[in-house]
C-alpha positions, 0 to 999 in steps of 0.5 A: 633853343638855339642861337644864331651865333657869331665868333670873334677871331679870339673865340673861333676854334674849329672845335668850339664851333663844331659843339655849337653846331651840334648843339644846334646853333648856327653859327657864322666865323669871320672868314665866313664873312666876305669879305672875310672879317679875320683880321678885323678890329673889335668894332668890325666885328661887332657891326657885322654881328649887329648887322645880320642879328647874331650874338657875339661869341668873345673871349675878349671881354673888355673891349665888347664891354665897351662897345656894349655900352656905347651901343646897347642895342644888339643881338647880344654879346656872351663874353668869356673871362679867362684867367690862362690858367688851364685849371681855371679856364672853360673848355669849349665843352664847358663853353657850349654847356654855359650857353645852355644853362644861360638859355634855360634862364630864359633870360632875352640875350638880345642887348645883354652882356652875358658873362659864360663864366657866371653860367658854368654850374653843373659842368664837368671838366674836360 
């Protein structure tokens, strides 16, 4: 299964985007965006996800709760929870392999919020 995928400006890494891809996800950034959306607050971000039907990809979860629950209805937002401790913190490897395990569920991510951190089992440090 894939998703269809977008990254806030605090998920998007060059790196993390290329897993995604070869994982099979499409997957859309902000300055894919035109006008870009780099730059752009939080709600922006979540009206053009909305908009075009793709998930939300953050790092930023507190604010994303918040629009979640003001708005439920979306494609779905999969939040990170870090700590800024590296020993802690997932990798994009341990990100890509979170969405997996989350999709193997078969849960409808559509008008959730999904916390990746809850979806880590079975993945390896890198």
């Amino acid at each position: 299964m894939s998703l269809a995928l977008y990254l806030d400006d605090c998920a998007f890494s060059h790196e993390l985007r290329r897993l995604l891809l070869k994982a099979g996800h499409d997957v859309e950034i902000p300055a894919d965006v035109r006008p870009p959306l780099t730059g752009e607050d939080d709600a922006a971000h979540f009206a053009h996800a909305k908009a075009v039907g793709r998930a939300i990809l953050t790092l930023n979860p507190r604010d994303f709760k918040e629009l979640h629950d003001q708005d439920p209805d979306h494609p779905g937002i999969l939040s990170v929870y870090q700590d800024n401790d590296p020993s802690k913190d997932m990798s994009h490897r341990q990100i890509v392999q979170a969405i997996a395990n989350l999709e193997s569920t078969g849960v409808t991510v559509a008008e959730g919020f999904w916390s990746l951190n809850a979806y880590r089992w079975y993945t390896q440090r890198t």
